[in-house]
N, C-alpha and C positions, 0 to 999 in steps of 0.2 A: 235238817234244820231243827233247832232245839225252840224251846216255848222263852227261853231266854234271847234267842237270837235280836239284836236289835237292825233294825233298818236306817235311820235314821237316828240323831238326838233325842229325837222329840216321839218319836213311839216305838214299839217292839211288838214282836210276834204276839207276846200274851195281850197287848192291848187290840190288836187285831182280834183276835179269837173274842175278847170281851164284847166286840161291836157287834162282830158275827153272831154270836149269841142272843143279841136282842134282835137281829133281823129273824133267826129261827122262832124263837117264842113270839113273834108276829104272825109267821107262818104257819106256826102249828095253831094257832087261834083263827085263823083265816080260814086253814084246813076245816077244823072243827066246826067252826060256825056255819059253815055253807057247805059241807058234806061233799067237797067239789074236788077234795084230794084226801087220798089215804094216808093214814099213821104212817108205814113205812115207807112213802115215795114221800113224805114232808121230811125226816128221820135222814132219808139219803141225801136228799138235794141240799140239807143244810150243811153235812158232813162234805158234800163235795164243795159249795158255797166259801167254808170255811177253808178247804185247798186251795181255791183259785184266789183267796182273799190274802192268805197266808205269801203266798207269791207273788203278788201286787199287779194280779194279769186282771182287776176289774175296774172298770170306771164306771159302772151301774149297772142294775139291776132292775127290771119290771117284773111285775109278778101282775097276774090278767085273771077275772072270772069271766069267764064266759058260759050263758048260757048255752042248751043241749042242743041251739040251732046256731051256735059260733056267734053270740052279740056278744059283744063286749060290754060286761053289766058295771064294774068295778073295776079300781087299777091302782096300782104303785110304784112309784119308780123311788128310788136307794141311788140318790149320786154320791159317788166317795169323794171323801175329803183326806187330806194331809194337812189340812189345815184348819183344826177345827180345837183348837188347845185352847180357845175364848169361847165356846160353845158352852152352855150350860146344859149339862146332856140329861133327856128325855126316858121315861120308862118307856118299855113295849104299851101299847093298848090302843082304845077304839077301835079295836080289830073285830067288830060283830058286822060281817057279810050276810048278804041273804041267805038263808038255804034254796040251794040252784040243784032242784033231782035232775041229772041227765047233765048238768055242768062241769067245770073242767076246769083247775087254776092250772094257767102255765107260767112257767118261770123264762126270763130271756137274760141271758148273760150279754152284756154288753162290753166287749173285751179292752183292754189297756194300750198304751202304745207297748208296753213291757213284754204280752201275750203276743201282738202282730209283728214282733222282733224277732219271734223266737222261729227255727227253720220246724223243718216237716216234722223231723226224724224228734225234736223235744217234743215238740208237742204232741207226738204219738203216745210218747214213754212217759208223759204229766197222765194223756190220759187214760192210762192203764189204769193210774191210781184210782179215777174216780167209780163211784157208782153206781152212775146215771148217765146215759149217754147225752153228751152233751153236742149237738149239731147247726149247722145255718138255719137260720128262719128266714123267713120275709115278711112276718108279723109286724104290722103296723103298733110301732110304740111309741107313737106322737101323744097318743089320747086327744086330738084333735076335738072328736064328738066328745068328748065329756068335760067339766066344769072341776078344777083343782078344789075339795073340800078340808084342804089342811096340811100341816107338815107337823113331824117331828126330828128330832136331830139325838142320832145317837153316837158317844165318844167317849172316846178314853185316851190322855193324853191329845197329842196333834191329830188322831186316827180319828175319822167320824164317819157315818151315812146320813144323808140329809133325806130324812122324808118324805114324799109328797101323796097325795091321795088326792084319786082320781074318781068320780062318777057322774 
């Protein structure tokens, strides 16, 4: 698939990659501020992020700090849109996390009905391509205990992720 490919009327692969982009530069600020992930595992998961985005296998995303005893200090969940062509789209920021020594940000893919379609044998050979091993959780991504501190919404054309922030 080419960077011209389109999906849809209403958005194309490079409009994808441009949302993906500002979910990374969240990430690699989140990283940085709270010393809770490295340059190169923030560098991978957005490379692989932007695979699974490109193929329309995500319907959200949370990303979790957790403290070096597993609380859940901060949180974000990224729901996709296709429909977000009236959105007035948002820069990356307020991304300043605690610094958490001994913490941990995890990322949780939240998959598509597109991804649960697909048989064994695809989704062996999508994830050759990626970087990062991508597996089942059972990680609680309600964010139940914590209070929603915001949203932003990022888009280009119809393609969007709607932000929410958790703590």
């Amino acid at each position: 698939m080419s960077e011209s490919d389109s999906y849809s009327e209403s958005f194309s692969a490079a409009d994808v990659v441009k949302v993906a982009n500002r979910f990374g530069a969240d990430l690699v600020m989140l990283a940085q501020s709270s010393e809770a992930m490295g340059a190169t595992r923030a560098a991978e998961a957005i490379e692989d992020i932007k695979l699974f985005a490109k193929k329309q296998y995500i319907e959200r995303i949370s990303v979790i700090l957790d403290d070096a005893d597993g609380k859940q200090l901060r949180a974000r969940r990224y729901e996709v849109s296709i429909d977000a062509s009236l959105w007035s789209p948002d820069r990356p920021g307020n991304n300043l996390w605690p610094k958490t020594s001994g913490g941990e940000i995890s990322l949780v893919i939240h998959y598509s009905g597109a991804w649960d379609s697909l048989g064994d044998v695809a989704k062996a050979n999508f994830k050759k391509e990626l970087k990062r091993p991508w597996g089942p959780t059972d990680r609680d991504t309600s964010f139940s205990n914590m209070s929603s501190t915001g949203s932003r919404r990022y888009s280009s054309n119809s393609y969007g992720l709607e932000r929410t922030d958790f703590e």
